[in-house]
Every structure is written in C-alpha cells, then in structure tokens.
C-alpha positions as CSV (number, residue, x, y, z in Angstrom):
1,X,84.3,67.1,62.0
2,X,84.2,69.7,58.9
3,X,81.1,71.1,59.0
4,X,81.2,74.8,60.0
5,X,77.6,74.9,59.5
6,X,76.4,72.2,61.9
7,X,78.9,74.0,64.5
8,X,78.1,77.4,64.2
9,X,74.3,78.2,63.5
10,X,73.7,76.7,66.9
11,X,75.8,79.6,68.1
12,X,74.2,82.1,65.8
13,X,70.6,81.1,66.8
14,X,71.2,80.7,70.7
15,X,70.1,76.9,70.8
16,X,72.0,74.0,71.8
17,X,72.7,71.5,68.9
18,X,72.1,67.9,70.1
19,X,74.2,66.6,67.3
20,X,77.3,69.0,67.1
21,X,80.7,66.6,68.0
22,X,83.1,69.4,67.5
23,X,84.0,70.1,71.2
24,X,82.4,67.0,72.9
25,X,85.9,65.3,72.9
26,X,87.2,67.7,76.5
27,X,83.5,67.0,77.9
28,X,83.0,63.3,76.9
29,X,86.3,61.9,77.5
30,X,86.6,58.3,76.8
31,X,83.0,58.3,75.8
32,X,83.2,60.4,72.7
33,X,83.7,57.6,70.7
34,X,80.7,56.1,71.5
35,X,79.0,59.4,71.0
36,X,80.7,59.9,67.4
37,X,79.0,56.8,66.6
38,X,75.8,57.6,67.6
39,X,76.0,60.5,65.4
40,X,76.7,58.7,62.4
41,X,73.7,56.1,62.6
42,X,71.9,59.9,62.8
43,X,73.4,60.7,59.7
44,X,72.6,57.7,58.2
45,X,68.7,58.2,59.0
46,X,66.7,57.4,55.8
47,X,63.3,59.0,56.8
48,X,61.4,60.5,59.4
49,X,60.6,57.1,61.3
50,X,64.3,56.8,61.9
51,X,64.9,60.4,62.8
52,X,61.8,59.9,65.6
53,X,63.1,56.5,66.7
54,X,67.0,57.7,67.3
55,X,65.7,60.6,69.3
56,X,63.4,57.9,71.4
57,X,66.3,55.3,72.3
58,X,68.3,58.6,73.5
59,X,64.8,59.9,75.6
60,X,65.9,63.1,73.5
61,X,63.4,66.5,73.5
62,X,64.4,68.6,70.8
63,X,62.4,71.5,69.1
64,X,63.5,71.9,65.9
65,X,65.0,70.2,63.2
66,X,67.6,72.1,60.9
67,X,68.9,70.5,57.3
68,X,71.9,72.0,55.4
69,X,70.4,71.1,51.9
70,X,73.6,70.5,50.3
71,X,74.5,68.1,52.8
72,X,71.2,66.5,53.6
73,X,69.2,63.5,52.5
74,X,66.1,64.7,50.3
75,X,64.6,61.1,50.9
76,X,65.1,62.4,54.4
77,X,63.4,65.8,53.9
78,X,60.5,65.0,51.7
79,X,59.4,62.6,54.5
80,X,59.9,64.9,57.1
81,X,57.3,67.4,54.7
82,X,54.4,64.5,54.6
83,X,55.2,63.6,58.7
84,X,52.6,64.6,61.0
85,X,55.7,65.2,63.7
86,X,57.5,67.7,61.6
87,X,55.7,71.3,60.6
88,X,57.8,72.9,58.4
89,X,58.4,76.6,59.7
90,X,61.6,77.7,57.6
91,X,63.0,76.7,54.1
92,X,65.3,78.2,51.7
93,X,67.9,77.2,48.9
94,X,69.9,76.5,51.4
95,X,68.4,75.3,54.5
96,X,65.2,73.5,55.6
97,X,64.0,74.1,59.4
98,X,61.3,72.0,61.0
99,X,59.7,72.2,64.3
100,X,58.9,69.0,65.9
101,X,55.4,67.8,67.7
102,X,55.4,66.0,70.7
C-alpha cells in the first residue's frame, strides 16, 4: 500500500497495472480482501513458473512485466532472463521490463 512506484508508472506509461491495490478498495468492495491476498501470493512468486502459473489460475493476458529492482526478487528476475516466456526489452539500475510470449 506504499509503493508509489507500482501506482504511478502505470499512469505514466498509459497501461493498466493488473497488480496495483491502491484504489481497488471503492471498486472491489467486500472483495478486496480477497484480491489483497491474491496479490501477495504474486509477491511471493519465486521464479518465472510461478509468475506464469498465477497469471493462468486468474485467465490473465498481460503484455509486459515491470520489476522495481530495489523491491524485487533477483531469483525472480534471473529466471525470468533464461524463460523462453519473457524477452527482455528494457533494463536499467533501477527497473527491469519484460514483454511476455503467449
């Protein structure tokens, strides 16, 4: 619920986060705590297999992937980098952006 990051670059980029919770209390209601939890067991993804899988179980599209380095697994990144899901089409010091294969 702290991280400006997460909740603003979607802004900045004009594209819709699938895992932003600031907000999704007014639309969600009496579900958001169901969706906060989903987001953790996201968060808690150790590799790319988990990362494909939670997306699956949710029948989720999504295009790219964006990691904030200093707040992101590197377990997590490295095996996005040798997955044949996940080109790599951005990185910097401070951010890592993937785009991901059907």
């Amino acid at each position: 619920m702290t991280d400006s990051y997460q909740e603003w670059f979607p802004v900045l980029a004009e594209r819709q986060s699938m895992n932003t919770l600031q907000g999704m209390e007014w639309i969600l209601g009496s579900q958001f705590f169901a969706y906060s939890q989903e987001l953790i067991a996201l968060q808690a993804c150790p590799d790319a297999h988990c990362l494909r899988a939670w997306m699956e179980q949710r029948n989720l599209h999504i295009d790219y992937v964006l990691f904030h380095r200093q707040r992101a697994s590197q377990n997590l990144i490295d095996s996005l980098y040798s997955d044949g899901h996940y080109d790599l089409i951005y990185e910097s010091s401070t951010a890592v952006i993937f785009a991901v294969s059907p």
